[in-house]
C-alpha positions as CSV (number, residue, x, y, z in Angstrom):
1,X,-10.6,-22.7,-8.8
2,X,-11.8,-18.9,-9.5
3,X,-10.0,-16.3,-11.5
4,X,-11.6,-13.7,-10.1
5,X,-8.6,-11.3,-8.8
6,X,-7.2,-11.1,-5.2
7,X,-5.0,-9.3,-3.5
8,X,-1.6,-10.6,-3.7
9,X,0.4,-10.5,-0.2
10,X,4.2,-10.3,-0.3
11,X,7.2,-9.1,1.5
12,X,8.1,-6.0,2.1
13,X,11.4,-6.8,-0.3
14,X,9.5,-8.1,-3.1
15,X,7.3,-4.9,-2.6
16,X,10.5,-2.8,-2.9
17,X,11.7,-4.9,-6.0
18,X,8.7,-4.7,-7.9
19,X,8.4,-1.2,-7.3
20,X,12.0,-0.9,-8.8
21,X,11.5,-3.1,-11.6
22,X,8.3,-1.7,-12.9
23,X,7.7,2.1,-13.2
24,X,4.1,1.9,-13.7
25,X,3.9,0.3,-9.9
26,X,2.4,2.7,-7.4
27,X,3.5,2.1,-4.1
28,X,0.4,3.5,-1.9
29,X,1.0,3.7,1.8
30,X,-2.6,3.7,3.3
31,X,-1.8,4.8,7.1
32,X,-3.1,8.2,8.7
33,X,-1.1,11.2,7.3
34,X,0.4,12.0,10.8
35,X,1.8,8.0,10.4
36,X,3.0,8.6,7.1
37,X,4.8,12.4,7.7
38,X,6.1,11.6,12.0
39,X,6.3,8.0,11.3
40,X,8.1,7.5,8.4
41,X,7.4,6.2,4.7
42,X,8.8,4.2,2.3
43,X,10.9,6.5,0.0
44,X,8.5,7.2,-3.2
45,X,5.2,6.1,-1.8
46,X,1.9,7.9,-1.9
47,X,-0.4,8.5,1.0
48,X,-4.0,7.9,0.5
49,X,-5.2,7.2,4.1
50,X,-6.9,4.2,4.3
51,X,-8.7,5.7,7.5
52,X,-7.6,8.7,9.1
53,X,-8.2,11.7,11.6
54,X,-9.9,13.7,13.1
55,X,-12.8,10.7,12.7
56,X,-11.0,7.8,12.2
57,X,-13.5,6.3,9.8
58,X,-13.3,4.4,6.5
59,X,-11.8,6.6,3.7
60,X,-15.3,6.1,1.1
61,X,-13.3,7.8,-1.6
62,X,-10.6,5.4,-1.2
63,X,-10.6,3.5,-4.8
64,X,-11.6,7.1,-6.7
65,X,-8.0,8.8,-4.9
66,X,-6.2,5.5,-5.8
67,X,-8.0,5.7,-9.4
68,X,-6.6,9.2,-9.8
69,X,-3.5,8.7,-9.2
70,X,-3.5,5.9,-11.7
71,X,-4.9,7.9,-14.3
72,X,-2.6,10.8,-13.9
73,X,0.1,8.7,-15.2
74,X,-1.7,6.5,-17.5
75,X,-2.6,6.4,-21.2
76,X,-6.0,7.0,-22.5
77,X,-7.2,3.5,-23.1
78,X,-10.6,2.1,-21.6
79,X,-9.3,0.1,-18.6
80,X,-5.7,0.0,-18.8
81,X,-5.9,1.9,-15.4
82,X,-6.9,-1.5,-14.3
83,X,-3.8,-3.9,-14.8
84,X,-1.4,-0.6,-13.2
85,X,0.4,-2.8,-10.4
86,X,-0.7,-1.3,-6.9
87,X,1.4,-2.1,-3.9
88,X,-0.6,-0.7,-0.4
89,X,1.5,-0.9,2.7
90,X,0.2,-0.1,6.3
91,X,1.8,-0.4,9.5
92,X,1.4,-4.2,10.0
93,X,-0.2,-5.4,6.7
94,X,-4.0,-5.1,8.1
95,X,-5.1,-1.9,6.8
96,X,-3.4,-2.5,3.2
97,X,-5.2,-5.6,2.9
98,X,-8.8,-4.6,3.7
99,X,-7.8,-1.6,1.5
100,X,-6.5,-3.9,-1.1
101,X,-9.7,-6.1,-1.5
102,X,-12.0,-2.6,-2.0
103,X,-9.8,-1.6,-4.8
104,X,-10.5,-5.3,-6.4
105,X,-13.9,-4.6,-5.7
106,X,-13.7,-1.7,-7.3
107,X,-12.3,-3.6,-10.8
108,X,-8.8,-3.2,-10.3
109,X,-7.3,-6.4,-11.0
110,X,-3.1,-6.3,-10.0
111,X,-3.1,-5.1,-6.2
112,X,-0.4,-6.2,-3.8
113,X,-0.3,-6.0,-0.1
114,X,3.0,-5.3,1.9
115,X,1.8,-8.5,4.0
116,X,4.9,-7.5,7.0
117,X,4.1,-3.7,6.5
118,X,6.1,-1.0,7.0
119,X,6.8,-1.7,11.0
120,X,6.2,-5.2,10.9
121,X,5.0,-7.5,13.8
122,X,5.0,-6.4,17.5
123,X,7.5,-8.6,19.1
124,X,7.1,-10.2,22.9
125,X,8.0,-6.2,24.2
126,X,5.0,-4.9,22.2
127,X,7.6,-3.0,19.6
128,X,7.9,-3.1,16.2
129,X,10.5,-3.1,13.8
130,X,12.7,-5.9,15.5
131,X,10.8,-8.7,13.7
132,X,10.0,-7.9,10.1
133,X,9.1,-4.9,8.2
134,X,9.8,-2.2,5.4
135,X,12.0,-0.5,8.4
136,X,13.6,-3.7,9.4
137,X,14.8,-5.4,6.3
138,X,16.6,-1.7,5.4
139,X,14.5,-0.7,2.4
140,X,14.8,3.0,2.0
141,X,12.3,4.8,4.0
142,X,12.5,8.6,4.9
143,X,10.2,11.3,7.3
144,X,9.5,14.6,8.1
């Protein structure tokens, strides 16, 4: 058995009551801005697009955006910035967790993903938020 780290899946809840329970969490919501702002977001979280217009292709500054954020609330010491609890959320939980695993690549070592997202699962109509979800459960969310 490794102890390397891994990304950590939970629930949207847990997400939400981590968040609450430890200031230090950033909740990071890794969707395309125009998701985040027409969309919606969870109330408090960050957009760093995980992949996003007008080229729709991988975000390489990804870890350094996630990194500054971290650091801009952090103290000084050499690789505290590391054990910061991040929580990545994406629609469905896909995008958050390919996200997730670059940022333990990257030496961050406490990473969650929102493993329902913040839509959740397309049910047998192909729509979302009937099944699970930040949106679903309640959680406070808000848009533009």
């Amino acid at each position: 058995m490794s102890d390397a780290p891994q990304v950590n899946t939970i629930t949207s809840r847990q997400a939400h009551q981590l968040v609450q329970d430890n200031p230090k969490a950033i909740l990071v919501d890794v969707r395309s801005s125009m998701e985040f702002l027409f969309i919606g977001h969870p109330t408090g979280a960050i957009n760093v697009p995980w992949i996003d217009e007008p080229d729709w292709k991988v975000n390489p500054h990804f870890a350094v955006e996630v990194r500054k954020l971290v650091l801009g609330g952090l103290s000084h010491l050499e690789g505290a910035h590391n054990d910061v609890p991040i929580v990545l959320i994406c629609r469905s939980g896909k995008r958050s967790l390919e996200a997730g695993e670059v940022l333990i690549k990257d030496g961050f070592r406490d990473v969650y993903n929102v493993g329902d997202g913040f839509e959740g699962e397309l049910d047998d109509h192909h729509h979302r938020s009937t099944i699970n979800g930040w949106r679903f459960e309640g959680l406070p969310w808000e848009q533009c």
